[in-house]
C-alpha positions as CSV (number, residue, x, y, z in Angstrom):
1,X,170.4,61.5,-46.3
2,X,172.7,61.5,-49.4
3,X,175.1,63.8,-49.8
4,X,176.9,64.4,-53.1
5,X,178.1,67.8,-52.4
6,X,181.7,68.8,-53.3
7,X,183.8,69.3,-50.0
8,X,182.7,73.0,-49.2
9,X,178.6,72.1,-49.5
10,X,179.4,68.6,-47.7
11,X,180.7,70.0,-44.4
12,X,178.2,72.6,-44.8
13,X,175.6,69.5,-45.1
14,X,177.3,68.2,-42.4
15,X,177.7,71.1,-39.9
16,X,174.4,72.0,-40.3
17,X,172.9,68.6,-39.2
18,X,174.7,68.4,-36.2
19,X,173.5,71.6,-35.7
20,X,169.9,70.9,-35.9
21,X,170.6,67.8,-34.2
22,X,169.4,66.0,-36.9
23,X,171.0,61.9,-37.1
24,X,169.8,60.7,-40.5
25,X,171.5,57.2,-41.8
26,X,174.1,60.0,-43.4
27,X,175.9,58.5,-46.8
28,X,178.3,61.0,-48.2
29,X,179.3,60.6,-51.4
30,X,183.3,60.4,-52.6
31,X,182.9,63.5,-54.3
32,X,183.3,65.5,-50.7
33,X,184.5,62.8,-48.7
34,X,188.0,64.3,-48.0
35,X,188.6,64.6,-44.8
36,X,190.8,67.7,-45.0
37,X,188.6,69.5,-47.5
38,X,185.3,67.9,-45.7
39,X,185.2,66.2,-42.8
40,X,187.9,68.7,-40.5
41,X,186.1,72.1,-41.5
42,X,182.8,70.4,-41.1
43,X,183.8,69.5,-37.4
44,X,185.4,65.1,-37.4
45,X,182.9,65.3,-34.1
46,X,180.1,65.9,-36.4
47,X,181.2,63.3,-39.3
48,X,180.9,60.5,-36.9
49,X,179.0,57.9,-38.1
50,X,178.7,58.5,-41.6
51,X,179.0,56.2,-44.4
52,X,181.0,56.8,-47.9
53,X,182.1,55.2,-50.7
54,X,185.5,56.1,-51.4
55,X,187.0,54.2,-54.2
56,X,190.7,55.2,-53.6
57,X,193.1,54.2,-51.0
58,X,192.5,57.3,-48.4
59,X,195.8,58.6,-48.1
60,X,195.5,58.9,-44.2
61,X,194.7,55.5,-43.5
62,X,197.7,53.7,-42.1
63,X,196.5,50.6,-43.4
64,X,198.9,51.6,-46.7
65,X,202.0,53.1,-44.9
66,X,203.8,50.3,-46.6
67,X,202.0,50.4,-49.9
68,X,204.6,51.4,-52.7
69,X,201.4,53.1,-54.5
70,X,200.9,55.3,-51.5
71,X,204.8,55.9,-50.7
72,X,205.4,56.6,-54.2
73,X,202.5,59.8,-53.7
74,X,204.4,60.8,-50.3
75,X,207.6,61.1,-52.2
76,X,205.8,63.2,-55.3
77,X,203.2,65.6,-52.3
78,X,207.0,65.9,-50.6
79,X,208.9,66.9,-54.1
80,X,206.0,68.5,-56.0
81,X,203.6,70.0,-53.6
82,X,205.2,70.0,-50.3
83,X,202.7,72.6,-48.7
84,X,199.8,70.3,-50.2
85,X,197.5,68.5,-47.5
86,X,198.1,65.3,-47.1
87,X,194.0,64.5,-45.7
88,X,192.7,66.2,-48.4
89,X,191.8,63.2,-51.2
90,X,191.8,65.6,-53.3
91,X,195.3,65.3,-53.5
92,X,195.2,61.9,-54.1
93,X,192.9,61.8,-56.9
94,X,194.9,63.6,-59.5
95,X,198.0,61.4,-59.1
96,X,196.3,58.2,-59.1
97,X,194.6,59.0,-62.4
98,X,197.6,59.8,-63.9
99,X,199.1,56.5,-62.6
100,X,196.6,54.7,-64.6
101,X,196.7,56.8,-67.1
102,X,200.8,55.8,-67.4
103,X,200.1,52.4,-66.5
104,X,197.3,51.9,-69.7
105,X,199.5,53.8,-72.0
């Protein structure tokens, strides 16, 4: 199954597959694959196993805790948008454009 629902239809996608008890070779696309606007309300038991292709660093994986890409977006979620979710990649998108946005110009 591909899935290129935005977050809300993805973990309904989601959710409803494991409810049906259906296991398809599940690829969800990186339009809903935030796991705070996605994967949590759809159930992380349910997400198991499925594949995406996210294209940015996911902000939750501790592989970058040392980045100075991904500290420079704590210290702008922590200034700018300190009630902001730091597992939804939805935060993460907007400020990485914009740093190649700055970075081209």
């Amino acid at each position: 199954m591909v899935n290129t629902g935005t977050p809300k239809f993805a973990a309904q996608a989601i959710r409803k597959a494991a409810e049906i008890e259906w296991k398809p070779l599940h690829i969800l696309s990186s339009v809903g694959n935030s796991v705070g606007a996605a994967l949590k309300p759809a159930g992380l038991e349910n997400a198991k196993d499925i594949v995406t292709d996210f294209y940015i660093e996911d902000p939750i994986d501790p592989q970058w805790k040392d980045d100075s890409g991904y500290q420079q977006w704590v210290a702008f979620m922590d200034k700018h948008y300190p009630e902001g979710d730091k597992t939804d990649a939805g935060n993460a998108y907007g400020p990485s454009n914009a740093a190649t946005v700055v970075q081209v110009l």
